[in-house]
Structures are given as C-alpha cells and as structure tokens.
Backbone as XML, in Angstrom:
<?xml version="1.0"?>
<chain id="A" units="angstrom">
  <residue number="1" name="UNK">
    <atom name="N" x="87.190" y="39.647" z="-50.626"/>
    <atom name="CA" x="86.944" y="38.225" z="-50.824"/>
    <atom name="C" x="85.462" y="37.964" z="-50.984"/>
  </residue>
  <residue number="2" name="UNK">
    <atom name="N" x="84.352" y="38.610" z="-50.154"/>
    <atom name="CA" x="83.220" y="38.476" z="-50.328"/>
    <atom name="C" x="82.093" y="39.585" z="-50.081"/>
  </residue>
  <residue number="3" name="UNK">
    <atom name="N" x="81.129" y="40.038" z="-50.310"/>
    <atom name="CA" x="80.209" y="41.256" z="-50.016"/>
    <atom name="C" x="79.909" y="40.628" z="-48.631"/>
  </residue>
  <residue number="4" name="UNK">
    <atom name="N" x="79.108" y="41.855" z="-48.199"/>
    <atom name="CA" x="79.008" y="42.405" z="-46.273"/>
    <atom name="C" x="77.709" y="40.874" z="-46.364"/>
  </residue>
  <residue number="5" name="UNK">
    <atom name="N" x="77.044" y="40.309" z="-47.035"/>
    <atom name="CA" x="76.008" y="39.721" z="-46.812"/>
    <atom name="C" x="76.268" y="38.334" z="-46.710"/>
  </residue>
  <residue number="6" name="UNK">
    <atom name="N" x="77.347" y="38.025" z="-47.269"/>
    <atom name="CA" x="77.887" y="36.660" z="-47.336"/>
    <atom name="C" x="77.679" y="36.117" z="-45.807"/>
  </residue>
  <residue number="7" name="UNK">
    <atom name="N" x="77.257" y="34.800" z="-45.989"/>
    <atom name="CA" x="77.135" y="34.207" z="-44.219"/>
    <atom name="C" x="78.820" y="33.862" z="-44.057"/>
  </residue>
  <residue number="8" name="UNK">
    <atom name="N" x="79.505" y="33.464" z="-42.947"/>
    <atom name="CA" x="80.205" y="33.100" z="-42.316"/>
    <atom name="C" x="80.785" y="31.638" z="-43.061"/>
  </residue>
  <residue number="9" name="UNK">
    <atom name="N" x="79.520" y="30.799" z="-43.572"/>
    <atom name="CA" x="79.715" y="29.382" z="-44.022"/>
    <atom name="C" x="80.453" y="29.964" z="-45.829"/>
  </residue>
  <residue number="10" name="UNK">
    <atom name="N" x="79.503" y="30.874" z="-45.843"/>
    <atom name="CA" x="79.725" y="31.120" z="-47.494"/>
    <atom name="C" x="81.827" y="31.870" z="-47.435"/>
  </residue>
  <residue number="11" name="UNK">
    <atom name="N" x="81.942" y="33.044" z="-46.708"/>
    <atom name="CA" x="83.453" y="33.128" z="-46.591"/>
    <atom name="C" x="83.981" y="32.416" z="-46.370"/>
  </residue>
  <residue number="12" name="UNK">
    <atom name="N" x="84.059" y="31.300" z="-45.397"/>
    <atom name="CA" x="85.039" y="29.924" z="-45.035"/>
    <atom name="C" x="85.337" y="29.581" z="-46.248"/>
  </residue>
  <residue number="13" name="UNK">
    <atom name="N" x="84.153" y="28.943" z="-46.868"/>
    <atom name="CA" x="84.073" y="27.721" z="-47.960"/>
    <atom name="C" x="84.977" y="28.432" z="-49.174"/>
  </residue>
  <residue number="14" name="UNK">
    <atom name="N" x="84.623" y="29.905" z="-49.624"/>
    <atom name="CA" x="85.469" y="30.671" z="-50.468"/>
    <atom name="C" x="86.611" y="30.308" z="-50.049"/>
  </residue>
  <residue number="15" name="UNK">
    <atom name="N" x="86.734" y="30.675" z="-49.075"/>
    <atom name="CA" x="88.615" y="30.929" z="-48.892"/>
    <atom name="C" x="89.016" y="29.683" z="-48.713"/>
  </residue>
  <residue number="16" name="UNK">
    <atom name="N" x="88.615" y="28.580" z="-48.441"/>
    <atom name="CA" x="89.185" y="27.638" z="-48.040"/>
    <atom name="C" x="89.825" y="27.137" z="-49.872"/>
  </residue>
  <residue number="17" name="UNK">
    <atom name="N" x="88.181" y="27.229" z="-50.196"/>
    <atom name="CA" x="88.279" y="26.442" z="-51.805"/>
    <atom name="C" x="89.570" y="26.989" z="-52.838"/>
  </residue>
  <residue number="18" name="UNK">
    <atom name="N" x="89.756" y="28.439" z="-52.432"/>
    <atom name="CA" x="90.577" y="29.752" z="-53.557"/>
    <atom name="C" x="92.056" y="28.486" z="-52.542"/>
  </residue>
  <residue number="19" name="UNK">
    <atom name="N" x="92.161" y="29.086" z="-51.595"/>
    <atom name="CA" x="93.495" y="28.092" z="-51.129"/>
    <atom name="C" x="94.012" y="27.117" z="-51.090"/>
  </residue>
  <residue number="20" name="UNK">
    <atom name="N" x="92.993" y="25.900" z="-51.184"/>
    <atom name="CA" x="93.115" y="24.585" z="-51.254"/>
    <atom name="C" x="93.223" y="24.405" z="-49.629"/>
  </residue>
  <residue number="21" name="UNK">
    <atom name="N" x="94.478" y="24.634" z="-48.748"/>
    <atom name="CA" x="94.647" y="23.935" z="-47.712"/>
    <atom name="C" x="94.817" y="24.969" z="-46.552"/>
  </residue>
  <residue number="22" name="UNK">
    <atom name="N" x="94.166" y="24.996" z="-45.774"/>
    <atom name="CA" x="94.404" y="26.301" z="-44.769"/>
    <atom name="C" x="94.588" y="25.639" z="-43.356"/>
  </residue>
  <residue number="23" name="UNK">
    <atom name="N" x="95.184" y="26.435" z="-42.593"/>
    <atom name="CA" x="95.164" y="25.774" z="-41.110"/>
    <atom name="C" x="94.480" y="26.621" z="-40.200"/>
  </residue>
  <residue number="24" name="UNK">
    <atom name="N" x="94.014" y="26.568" z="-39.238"/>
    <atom name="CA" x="93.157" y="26.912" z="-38.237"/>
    <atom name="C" x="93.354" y="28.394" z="-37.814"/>
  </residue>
  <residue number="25" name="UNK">
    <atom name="N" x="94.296" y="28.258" z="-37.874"/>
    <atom name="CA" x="95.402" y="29.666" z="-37.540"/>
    <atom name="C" x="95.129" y="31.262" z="-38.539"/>
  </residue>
  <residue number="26" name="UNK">
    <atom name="N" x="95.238" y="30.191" z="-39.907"/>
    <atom name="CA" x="95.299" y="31.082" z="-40.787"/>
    <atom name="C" x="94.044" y="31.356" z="-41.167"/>
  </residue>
  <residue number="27" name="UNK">
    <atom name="N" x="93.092" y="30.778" z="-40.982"/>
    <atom name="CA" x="91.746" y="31.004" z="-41.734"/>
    <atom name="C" x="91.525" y="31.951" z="-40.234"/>
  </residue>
  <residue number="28" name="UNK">
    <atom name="N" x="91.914" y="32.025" z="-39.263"/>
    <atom name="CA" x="90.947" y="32.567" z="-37.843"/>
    <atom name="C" x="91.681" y="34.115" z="-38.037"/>
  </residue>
  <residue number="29" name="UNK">
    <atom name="N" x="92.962" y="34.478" z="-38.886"/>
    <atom name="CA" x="93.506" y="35.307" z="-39.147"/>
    <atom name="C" x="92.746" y="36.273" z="-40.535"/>
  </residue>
  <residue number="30" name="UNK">
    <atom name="N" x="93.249" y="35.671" z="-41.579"/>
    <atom name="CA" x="91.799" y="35.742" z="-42.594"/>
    <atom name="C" x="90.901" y="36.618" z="-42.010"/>
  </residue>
  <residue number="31" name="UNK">
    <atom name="N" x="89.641" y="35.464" z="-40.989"/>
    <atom name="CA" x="88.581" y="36.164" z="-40.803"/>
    <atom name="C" x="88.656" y="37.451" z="-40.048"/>
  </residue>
  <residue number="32" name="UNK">
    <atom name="N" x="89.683" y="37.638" z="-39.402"/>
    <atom name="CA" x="89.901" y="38.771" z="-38.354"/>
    <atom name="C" x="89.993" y="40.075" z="-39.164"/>
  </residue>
  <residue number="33" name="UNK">
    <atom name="N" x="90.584" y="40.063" z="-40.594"/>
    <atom name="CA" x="90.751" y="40.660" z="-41.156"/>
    <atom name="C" x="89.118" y="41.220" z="-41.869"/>
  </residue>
  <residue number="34" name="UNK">
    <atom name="N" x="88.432" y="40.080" z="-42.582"/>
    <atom name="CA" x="87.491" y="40.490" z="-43.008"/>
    <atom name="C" x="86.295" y="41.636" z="-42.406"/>
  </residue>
  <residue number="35" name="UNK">
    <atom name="N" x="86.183" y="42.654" z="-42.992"/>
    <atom name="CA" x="85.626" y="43.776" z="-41.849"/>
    <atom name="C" x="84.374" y="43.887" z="-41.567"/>
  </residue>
  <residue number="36" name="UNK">
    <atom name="N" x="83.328" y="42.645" z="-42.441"/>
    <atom name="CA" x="82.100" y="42.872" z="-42.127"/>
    <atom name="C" x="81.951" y="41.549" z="-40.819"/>
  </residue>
  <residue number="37" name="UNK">
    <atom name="N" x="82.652" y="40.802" z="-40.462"/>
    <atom name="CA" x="82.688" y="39.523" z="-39.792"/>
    <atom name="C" x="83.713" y="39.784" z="-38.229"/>
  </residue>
  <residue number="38" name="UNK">
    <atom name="N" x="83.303" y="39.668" z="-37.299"/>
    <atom name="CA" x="83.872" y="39.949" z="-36.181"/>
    <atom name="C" x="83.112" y="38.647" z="-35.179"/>
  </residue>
  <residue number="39" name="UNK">
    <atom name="N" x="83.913" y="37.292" z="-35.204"/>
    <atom name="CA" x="83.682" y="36.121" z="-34.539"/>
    <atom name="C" x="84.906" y="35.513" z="-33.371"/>
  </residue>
  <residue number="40" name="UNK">
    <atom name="N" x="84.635" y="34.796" z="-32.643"/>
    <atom name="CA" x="85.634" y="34.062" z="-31.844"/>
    <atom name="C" x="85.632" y="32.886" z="-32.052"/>
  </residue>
  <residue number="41" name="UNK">
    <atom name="N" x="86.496" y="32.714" z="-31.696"/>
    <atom name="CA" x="87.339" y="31.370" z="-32.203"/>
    <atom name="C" x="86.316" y="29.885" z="-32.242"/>
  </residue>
  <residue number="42" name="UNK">
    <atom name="N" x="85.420" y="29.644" z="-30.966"/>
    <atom name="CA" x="84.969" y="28.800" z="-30.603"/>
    <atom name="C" x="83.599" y="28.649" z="-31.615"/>
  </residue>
  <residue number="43" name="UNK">
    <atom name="N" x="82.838" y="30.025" z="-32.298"/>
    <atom name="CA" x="82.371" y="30.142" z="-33.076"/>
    <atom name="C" x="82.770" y="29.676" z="-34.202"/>
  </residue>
  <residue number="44" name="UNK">
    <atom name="N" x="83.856" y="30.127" z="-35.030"/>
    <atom name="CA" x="84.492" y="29.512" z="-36.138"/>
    <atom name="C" x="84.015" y="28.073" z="-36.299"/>
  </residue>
  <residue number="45" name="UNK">
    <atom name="N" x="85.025" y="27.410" z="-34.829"/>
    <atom name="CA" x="85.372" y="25.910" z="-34.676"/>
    <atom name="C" x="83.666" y="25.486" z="-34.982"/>
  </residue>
  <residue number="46" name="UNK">
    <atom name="N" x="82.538" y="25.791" z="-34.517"/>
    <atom name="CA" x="81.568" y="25.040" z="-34.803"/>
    <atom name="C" x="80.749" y="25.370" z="-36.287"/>
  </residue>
  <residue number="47" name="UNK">
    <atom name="N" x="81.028" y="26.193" z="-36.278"/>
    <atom name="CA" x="80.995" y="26.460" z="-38.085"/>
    <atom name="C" x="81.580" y="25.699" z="-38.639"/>
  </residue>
  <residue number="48" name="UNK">
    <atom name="N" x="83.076" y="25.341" z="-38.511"/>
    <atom name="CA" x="84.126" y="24.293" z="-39.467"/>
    <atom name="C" x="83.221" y="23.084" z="-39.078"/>
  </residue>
  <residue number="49" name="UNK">
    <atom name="N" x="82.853" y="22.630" z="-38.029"/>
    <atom name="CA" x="82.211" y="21.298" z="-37.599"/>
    <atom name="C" x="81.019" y="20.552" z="-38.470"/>
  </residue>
  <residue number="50" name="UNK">
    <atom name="N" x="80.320" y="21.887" z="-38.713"/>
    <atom name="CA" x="78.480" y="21.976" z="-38.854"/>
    <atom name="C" x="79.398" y="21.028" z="-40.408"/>
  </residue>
  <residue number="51" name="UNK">
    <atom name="N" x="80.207" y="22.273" z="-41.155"/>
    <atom name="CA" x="80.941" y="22.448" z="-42.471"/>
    <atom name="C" x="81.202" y="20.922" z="-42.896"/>
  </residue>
  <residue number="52" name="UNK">
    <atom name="N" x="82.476" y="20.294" z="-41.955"/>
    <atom name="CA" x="82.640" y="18.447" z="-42.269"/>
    <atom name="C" x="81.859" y="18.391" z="-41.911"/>
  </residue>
  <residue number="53" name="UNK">
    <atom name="N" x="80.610" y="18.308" z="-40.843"/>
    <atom name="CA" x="79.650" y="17.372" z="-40.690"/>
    <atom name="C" x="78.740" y="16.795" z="-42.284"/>
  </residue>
  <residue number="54" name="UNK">
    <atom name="N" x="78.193" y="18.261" z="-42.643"/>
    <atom name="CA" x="77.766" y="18.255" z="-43.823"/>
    <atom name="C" x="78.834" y="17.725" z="-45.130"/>
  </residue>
  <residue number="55" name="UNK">
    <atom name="N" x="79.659" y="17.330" z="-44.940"/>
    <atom name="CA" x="80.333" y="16.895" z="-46.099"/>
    <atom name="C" x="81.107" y="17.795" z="-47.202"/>
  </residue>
  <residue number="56" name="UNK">
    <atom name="N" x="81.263" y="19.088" z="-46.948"/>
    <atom name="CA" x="81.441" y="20.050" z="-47.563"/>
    <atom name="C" x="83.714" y="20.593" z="-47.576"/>
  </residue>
  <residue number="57" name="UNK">
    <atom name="N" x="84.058" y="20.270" z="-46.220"/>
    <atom name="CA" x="85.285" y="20.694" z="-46.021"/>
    <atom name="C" x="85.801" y="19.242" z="-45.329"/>
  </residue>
  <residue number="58" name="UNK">
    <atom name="N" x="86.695" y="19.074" z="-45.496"/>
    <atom name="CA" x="88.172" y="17.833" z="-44.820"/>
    <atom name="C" x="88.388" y="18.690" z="-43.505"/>
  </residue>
  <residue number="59" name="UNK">
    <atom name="N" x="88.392" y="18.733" z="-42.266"/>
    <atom name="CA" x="89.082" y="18.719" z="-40.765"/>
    <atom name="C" x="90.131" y="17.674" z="-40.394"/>
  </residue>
  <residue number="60" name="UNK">
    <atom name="N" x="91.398" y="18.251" z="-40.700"/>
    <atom name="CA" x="92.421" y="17.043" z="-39.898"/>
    <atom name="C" x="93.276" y="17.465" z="-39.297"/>
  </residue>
  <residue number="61" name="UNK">
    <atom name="N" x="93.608" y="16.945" z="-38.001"/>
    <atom name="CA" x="95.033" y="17.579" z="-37.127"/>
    <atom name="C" x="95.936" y="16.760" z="-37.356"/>
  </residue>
  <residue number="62" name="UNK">
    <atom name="N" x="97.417" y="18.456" z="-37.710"/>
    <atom name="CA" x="98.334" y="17.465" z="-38.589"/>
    <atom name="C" x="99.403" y="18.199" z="-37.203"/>
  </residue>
  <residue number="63" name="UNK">
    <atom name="N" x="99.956" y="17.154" z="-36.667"/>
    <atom name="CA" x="100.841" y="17.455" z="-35.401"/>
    <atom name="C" x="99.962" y="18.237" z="-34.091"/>
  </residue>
  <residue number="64" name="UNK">
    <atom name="N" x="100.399" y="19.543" z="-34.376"/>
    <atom name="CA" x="99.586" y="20.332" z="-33.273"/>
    <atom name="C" x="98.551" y="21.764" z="-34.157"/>
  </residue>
  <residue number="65" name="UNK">
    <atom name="N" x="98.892" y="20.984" z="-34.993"/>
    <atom name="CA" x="97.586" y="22.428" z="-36.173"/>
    <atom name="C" x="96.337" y="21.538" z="-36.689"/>
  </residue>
  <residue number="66" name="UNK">
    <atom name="N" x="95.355" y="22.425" z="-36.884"/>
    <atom name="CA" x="94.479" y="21.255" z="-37.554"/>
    <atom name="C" x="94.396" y="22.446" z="-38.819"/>
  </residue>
  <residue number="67" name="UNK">
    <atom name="N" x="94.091" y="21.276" z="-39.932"/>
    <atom name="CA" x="94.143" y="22.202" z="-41.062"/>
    <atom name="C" x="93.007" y="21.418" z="-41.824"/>
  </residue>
  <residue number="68" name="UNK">
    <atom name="N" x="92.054" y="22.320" z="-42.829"/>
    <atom name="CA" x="91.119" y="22.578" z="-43.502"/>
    <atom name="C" x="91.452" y="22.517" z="-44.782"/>
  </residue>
  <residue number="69" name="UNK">
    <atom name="N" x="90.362" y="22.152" z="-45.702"/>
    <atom name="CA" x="91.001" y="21.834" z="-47.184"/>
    <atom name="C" x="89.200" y="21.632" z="-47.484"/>
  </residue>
  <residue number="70" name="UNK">
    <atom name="N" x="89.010" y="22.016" z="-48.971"/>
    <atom name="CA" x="87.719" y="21.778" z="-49.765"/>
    <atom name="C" x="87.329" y="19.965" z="-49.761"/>
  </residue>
  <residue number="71" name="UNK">
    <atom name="N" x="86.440" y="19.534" z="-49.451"/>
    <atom name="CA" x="86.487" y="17.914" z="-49.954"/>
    <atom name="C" x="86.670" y="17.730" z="-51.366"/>
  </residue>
  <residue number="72" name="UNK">
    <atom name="N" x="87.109" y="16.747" z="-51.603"/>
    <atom name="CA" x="87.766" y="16.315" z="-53.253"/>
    <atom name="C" x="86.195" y="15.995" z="-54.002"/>
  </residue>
  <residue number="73" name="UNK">
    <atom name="N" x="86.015" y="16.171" z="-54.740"/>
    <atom name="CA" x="84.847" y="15.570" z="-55.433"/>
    <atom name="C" x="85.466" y="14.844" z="-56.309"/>
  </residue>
  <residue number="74" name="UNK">
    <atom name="N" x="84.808" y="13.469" z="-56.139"/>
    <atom name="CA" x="85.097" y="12.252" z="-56.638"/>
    <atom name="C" x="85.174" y="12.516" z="-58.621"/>
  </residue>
  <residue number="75" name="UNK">
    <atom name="N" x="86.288" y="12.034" z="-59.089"/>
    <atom name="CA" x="86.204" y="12.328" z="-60.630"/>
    <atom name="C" x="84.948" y="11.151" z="-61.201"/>
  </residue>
  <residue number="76" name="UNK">
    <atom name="N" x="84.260" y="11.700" z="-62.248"/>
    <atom name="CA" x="83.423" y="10.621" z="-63.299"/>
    <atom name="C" x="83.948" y="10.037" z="-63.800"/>
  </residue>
  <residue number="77" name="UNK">
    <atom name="N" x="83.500" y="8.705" z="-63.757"/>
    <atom name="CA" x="84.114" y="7.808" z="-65.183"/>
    <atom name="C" x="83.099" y="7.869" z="-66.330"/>
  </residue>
  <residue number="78" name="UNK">
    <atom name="N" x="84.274" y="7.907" z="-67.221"/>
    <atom name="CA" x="83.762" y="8.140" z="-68.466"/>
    <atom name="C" x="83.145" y="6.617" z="-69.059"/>
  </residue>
  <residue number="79" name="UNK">
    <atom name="N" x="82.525" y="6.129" z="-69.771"/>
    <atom name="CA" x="81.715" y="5.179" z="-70.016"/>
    <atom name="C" x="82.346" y="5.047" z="-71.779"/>
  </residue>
</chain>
C-alpha cells in the first residue's frame, strides 16, 4: 500500500481514500498488517483526531463502531 517512509498520516489517508469508508476496526487491522508500522490503538485514535481536526477525514460513530471516510470535496460550479 505504501513504501517503509510513508508517515502514519500519509498510510491512513491512502487507505482510507482507496476505500472510501472504513471503520475503526478495520483500518487498526490494516495497520497491524502493514510491516513497516507497529502502533497502538490509542496512537492511531489521535492521529485520526489531529486528521478531522485538520479537515482532511469525516470521524463518525455509527451505533457502536466509529467509522472513517475521506472528506467530500465540495464540487465547482461551473459559471
């Protein structure tokens, strides 16, 4: 998915964007997999945070999952 140098923000944002909609679960699975990246959970969570803070990813809890998604970029109107 990404070379050994990629930050943590840069794999999220990939995988989130290639998927459209991921849940907490699955992206913390994902990363477990990725072999240059070895994080805990609570780490992630403030990465995803920093991530919506900055405007970059959607955070919403849907029942008892919270799930992740790219933010929409607003379409242009054409003139």
């Amino acid at each position: 998915m990404g070379s050994a140098e990629d930050t943590i923000e840069e794999v999220i944002y990939k995988y989130v964007y290639v998927s459209g909609e991921v849940t907490f679960r699955r992206l913390l699975s994902f990363l477990a997999q990725h072999s240059s990246l070895t994080l805990r959970r609570d780490r992630v969570a403030l990465v995803l945070g920093s991530m919506a803070s900055d405007g970059r990813i959607n955070v919403k809890k849907v029942g008892a999952e919270w799930r992740i998604s790219p933010k929409a970029k607003k379409p242009v109107k054409q003139l």
